[in-house]
C-alpha positions as CSV (number, residue, x, y, z in Angstrom):
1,X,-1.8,-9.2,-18.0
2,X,0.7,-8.2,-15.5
3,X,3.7,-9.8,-16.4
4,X,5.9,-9.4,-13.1
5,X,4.6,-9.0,-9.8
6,X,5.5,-8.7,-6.2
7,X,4.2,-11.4,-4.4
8,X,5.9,-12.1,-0.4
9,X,8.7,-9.0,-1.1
10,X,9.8,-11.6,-4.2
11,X,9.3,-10.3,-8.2
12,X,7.9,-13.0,-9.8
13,X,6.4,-14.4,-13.3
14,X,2.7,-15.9,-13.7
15,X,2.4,-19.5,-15.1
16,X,0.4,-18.1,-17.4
17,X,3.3,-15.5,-19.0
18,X,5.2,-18.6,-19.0
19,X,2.8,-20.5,-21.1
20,X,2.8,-17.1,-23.4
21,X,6.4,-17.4,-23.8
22,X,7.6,-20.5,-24.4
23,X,4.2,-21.7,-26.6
24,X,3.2,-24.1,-24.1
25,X,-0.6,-24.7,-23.3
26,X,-1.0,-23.2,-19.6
27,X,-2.6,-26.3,-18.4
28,X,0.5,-28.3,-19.2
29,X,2.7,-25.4,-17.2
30,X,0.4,-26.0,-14.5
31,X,0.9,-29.5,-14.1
32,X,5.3,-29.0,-14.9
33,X,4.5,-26.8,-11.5
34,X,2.5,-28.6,-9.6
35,X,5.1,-31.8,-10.1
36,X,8.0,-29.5,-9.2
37,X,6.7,-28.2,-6.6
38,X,5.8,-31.9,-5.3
39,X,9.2,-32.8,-6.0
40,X,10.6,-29.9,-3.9
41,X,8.1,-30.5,-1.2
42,X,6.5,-27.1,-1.6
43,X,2.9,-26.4,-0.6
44,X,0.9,-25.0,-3.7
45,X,-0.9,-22.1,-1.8
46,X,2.1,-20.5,-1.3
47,X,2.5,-19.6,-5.3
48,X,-1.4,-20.2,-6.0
49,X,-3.5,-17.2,-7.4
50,X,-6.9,-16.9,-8.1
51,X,-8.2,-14.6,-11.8
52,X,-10.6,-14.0,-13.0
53,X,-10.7,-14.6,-17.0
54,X,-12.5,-13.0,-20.2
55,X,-15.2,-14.5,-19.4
56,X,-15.7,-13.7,-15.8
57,X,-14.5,-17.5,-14.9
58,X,-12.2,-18.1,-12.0
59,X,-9.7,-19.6,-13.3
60,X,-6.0,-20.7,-11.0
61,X,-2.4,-19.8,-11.9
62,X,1.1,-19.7,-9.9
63,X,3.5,-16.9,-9.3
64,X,6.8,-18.0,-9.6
65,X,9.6,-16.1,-8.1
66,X,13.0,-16.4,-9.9
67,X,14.5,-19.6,-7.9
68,X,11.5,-21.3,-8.4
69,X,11.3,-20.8,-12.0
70,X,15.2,-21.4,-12.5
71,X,14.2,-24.8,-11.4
72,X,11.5,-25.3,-12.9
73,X,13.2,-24.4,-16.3
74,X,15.8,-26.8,-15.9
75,X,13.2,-29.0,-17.1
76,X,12.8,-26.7,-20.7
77,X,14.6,-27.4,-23.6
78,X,18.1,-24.6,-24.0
79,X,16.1,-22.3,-26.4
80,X,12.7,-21.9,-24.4
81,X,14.8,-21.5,-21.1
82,X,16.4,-18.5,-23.3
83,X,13.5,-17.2,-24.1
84,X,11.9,-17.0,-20.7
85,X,14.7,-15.4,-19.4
86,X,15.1,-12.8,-21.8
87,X,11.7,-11.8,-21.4
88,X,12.6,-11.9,-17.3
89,X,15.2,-9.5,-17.8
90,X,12.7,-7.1,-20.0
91,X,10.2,-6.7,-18.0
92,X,12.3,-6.4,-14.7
93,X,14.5,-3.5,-16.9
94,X,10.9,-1.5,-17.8
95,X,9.8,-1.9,-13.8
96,X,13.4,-0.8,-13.0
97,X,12.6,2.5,-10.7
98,X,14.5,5.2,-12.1
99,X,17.7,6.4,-9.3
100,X,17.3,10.1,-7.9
101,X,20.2,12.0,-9.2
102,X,20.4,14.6,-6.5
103,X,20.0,14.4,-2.7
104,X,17.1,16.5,-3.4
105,X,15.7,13.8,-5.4
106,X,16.4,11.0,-3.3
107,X,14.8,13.2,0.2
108,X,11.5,13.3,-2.5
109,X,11.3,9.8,-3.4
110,X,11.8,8.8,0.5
111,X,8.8,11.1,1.0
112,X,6.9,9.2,-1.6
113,X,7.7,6.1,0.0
114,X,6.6,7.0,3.5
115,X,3.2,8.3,2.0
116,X,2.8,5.3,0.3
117,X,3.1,3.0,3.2
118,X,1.0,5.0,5.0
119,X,-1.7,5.1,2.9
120,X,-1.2,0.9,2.1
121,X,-1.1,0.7,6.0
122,X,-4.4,3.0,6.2
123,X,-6.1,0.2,3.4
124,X,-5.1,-2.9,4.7
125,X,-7.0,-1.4,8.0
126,X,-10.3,-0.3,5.2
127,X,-10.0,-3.9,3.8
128,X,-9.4,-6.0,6.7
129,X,-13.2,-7.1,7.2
130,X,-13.5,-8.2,3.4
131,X,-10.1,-10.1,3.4
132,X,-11.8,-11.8,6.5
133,X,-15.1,-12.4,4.9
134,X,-12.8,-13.9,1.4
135,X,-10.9,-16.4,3.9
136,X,-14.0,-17.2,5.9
137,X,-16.0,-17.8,2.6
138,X,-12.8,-19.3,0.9
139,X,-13.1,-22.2,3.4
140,X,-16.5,-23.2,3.2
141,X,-18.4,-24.6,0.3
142,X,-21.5,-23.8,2.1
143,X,-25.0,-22.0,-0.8
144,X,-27.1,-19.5,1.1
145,X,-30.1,-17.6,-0.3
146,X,-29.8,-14.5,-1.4
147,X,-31.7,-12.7,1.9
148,X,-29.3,-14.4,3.8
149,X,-26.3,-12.9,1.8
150,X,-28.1,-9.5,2.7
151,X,-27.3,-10.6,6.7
152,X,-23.9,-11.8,5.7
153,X,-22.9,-8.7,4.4
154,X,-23.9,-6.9,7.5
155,X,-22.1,-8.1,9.7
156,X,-18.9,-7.3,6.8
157,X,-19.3,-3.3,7.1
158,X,-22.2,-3.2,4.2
159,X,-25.6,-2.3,5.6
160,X,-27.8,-3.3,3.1
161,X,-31.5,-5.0,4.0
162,X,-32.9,-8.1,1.9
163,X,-35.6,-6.4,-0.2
164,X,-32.6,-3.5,-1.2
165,X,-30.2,-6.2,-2.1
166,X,-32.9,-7.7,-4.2
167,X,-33.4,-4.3,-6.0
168,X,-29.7,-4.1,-6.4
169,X,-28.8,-7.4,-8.0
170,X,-32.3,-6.9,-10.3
171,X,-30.8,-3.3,-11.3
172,X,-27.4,-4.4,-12.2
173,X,-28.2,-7.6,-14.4
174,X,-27.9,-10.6,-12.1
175,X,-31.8,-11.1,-11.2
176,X,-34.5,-11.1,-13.4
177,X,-36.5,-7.8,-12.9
178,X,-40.0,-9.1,-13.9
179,X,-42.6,-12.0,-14.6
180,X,-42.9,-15.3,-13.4
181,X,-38.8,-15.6,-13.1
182,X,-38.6,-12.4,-11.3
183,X,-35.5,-12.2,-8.5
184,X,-34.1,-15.3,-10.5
185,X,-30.9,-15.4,-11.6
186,X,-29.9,-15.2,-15.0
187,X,-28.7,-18.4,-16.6
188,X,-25.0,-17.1,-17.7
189,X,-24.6,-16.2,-13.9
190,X,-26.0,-20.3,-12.9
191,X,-23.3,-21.1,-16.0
192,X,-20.5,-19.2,-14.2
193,X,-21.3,-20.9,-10.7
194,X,-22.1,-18.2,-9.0
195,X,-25.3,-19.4,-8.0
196,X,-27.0,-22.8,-7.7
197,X,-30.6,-24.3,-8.2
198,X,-31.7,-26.4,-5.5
199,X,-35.3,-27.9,-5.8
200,X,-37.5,-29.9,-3.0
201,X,-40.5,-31.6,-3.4
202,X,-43.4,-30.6,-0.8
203,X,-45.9,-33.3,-0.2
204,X,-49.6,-32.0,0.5
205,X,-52.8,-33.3,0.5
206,X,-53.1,-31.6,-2.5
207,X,-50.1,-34.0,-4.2
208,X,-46.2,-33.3,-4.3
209,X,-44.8,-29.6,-5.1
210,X,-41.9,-29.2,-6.9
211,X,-40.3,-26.0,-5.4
212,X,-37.1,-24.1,-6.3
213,X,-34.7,-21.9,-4.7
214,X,-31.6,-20.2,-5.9
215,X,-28.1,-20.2,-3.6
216,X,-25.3,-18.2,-3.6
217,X,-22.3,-20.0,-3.9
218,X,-19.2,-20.1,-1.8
219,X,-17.4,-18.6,-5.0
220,X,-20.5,-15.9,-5.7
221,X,-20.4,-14.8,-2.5
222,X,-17.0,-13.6,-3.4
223,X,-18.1,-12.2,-6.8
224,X,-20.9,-10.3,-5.5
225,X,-19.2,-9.0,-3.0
226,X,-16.7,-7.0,-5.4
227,X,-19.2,-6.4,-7.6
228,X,-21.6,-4.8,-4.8
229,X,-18.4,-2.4,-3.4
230,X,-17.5,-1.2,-7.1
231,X,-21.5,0.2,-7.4
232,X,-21.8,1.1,-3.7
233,X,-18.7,2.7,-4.2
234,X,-17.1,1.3,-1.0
């Protein structure tokens, strides 16, 4: 877990290092949060984050930075706000950068710097049509098949056709690769909701049909999509 992060230019501490700390279950931090963060007007989304858990879950937690959680500790008995705190101070001592000594040393580290923004600056452009395709999906609870996906990703940077997507998801675990299931999805991947079963009934003359097709959800669109970079190596 990382126990500090940078989040808006602001360190701050995870609800669920919180919940670590002071024994508390993180559900019950969640919901000390959310009411503070009613109290002081405060939209969630602003400290909201999405994870992804042990068991491949997405699962929500907030990022508090240190005003925040001053206030929100208030709350906290003397010994647990001491005890959060502490730990504060810890971690923020071990991701203490360490000062040049020389003007040498600081002329290297400004360097570093420099090189580092550059190369976040030449990312953010790499990433761009992702973090686009993450709001757009993000915002819509809409299930499409899986050729459709193929078309989706497309128009994202990833040229990939339907019956290549098929052999890709089949190859790396998600579809079935043979038999009368083939190119459905495995039931732990259903479980995790990243896709749905949706069956119709066809009338004929020869009587009703029950057919079924599997969607990707909203939230497996964004799944796959990771997944799909990492082995395409994008």
């Amino acid at each position: 877990m990382n126990n500090l992060k940078v989040r808006d230019n602001k360190v701050t501490m995870s609800s669920r290092e919180i919940a670590k700390e002071t024994g508390k279950r993180h559900d019950n931090v969640l919901r000390d949060i959310e009411k503070m963060l009613k109290d002081l007007k405060k939209g969630y989304l602003t400290f909201e984050e999405i994870y992804s858990d042990s068991c491949g879950r997405f699962q929500k937690q907030y990022l508090l930075p240190y005003h925040e959680l001053m206030i929100l500790l208030t709350g906290y008995s003397t010994k647990l706000r001491d005890i959060v705190l502490s730990r504060w101070e810890e971690l923020e001592n071990q991701n203490m950068p360490k000062l040049p000594a020389t003007y040498k040393e600081a002329l290297l580290a400004l360097v570093d710097i420099v090189e580092l923004n550059e190369r976040k600056s030449e990312q953010l452009k790499l990433d761009k049509p992702f973090s686009n395709f993450g709001k757009s999906v993000a915002n819509s609870s809409e299930s499409i098949p899986v050729c459709d996906y193929a078309k989706v990703l497309n128009n994202y940077g990833i040229k990939i056709g339907r019956n290549k997507l098929f052999n890709l998801l089949r190859k790396n675990g998600f579809l079935i690769k043979a038999g009368r299931s083939k190119n459905s999805p495995f039931q732990r991947y259903i479980n995790m909701g990243i896709f749905e079963i949706k069956e119709t009934v066809l009338t004929s003359i020869k009587g009703d049909l029950l057919v079924t097709t599997y969607l990707i959800t909203g939230k497996g669109q964004i799944y796959l999509l990771d997944k799909i970079k990492n082995i395409l190596n994008i």
